[in-house]
C-alpha positions, 0 to 999 in steps of 0.5 A: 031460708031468706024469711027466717035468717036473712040468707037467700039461696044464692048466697048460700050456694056460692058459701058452698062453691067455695073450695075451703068449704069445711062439712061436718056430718053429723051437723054438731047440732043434728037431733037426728043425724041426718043433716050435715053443716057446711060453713064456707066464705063468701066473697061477695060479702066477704065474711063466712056463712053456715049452711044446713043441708039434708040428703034425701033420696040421693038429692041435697037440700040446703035447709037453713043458712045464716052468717056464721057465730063465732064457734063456725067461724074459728072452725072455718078459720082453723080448717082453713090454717091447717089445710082441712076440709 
């Protein structure tokens, strides 16, 4: 995840600790359906980061994670105003 979009692991988990995490399942973007989006904040940084992840077997696996576009950050930021997850 690092190598391809600068996001490393623990950035990623703690975008997903976060309790205004928004998921979106299907992810927008799925070919198959199977991966889910969540986008939360992150303090360190203080800015707003897109994770990927996939169940299989029961288990969750972040796949892929970057700092939010523009699209993912006016869902987190309107989720967020409306009190939405």
């Amino acid at each position: 995840m690092h190598a391809s979009h600068g996001i490393s692991v623990q950035v990623a988990n703690d975008a997903l600790a976060d309790p205004a995490r928004v998921a979106i399942d299907p992810d927008y973007n799925s070919r198959t359906g199977r991966s889910v989006r969540i986008i939360g904040y992150l303090m360190l940084a203080q800015g707003i980061v897109t994770v990927i992840a996939l169940s299989d077997g029961g288990v969750d696996y972040g796949v892929n994670g970057w700092l939010a576009n523009e699209k993912d950050q006016r869902i987190y930021r309107e989720a967020e105003v409306h009190g939405q997850d």
